[in-house]
N, C-alpha and C positions, 0 to 999 in steps of 0.2 A: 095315690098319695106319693108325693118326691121323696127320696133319700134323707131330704133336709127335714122336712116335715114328720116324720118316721122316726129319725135322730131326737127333734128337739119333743117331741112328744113322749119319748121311752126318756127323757133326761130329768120332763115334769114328771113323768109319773114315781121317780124315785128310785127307779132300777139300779143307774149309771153305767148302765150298759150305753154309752156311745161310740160302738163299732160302724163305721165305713165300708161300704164293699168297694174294693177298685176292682175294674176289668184290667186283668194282663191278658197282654196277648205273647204266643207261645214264641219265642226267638228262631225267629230264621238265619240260615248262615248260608252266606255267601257260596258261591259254586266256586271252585280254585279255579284260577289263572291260570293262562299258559303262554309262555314265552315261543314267539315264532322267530327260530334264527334262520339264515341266512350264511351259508359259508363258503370260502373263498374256493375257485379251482384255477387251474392256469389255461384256462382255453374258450371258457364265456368271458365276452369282452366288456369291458367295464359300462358302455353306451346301452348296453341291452340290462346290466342289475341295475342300472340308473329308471330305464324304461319301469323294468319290474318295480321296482319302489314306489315308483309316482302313481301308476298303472294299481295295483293291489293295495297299497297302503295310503294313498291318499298325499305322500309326500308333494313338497315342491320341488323344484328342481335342485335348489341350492340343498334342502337336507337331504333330500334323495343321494347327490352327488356327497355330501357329508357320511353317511353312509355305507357308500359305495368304498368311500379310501377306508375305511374302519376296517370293513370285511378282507377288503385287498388287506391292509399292514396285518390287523391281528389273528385273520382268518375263518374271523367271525363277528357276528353282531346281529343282536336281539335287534330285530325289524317293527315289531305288534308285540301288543301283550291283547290277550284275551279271552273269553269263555272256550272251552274244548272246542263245542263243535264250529266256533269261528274259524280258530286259530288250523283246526284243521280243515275246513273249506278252504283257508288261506293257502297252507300248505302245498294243495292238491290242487289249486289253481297255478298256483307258481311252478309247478313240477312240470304240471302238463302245458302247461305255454313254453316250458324253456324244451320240453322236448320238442313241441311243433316246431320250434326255432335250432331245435339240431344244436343244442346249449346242454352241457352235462351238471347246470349248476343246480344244486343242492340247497331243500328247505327242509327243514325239521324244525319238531316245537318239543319242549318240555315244561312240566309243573314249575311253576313259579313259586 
């Protein structure tokens, strides 16, 4: 017998009991975000955090290169936002490519 049929038959018989069941379902929450920065040093040269950008984050050349003066003027800038374990595969990719390349440049992530 349906919900409806169940309902309208307890309404004839005189009860007025016309209670509904809804199904909830339990709230999920989100996993936090994490900010993967990017910071400035004086001796990786600008053509190689351009590479990294494009290379790891998916950039194009023109934001990559937009990026790239962000980090150089203010000494920093959020690259990715993403789930932890991205943002730190991100990380640990970027670290260890710029060591193979003999680059001291610096990635870190924090909670968003």
């Amino acid at each position: 017998m349906s919900l409806w049929n169940v309902t309208m038959s307890d309404e004839r018989e005189g009860d007025g009991d016309t209670s509904v069941v809804v199904e909830t379902r339990p709230k999920t929450k989100r996993p936090p975000l994490y900010k993967v920065l990017l910071l400035n040093d004086d001796y990786t040269p600008m053509e190689f955090v351009v590479h990294v950008l494009e290379r790891f984050f998916g950039m194009n050349h023109a934001q990559a290169f937009e990026v790239m003066l962000t980090v150089h003027k203010k000494g920093i800038a959020v690259v990715g936002v993403f789930s932890h374990e991205i943002a730190e595969t991100k990380v640990t990719q970027v670290m260890d490519f710029a060591r193979r390349h003999q680059h001291p440049l610096q990635c870190t992530m924090e909670k968003e």
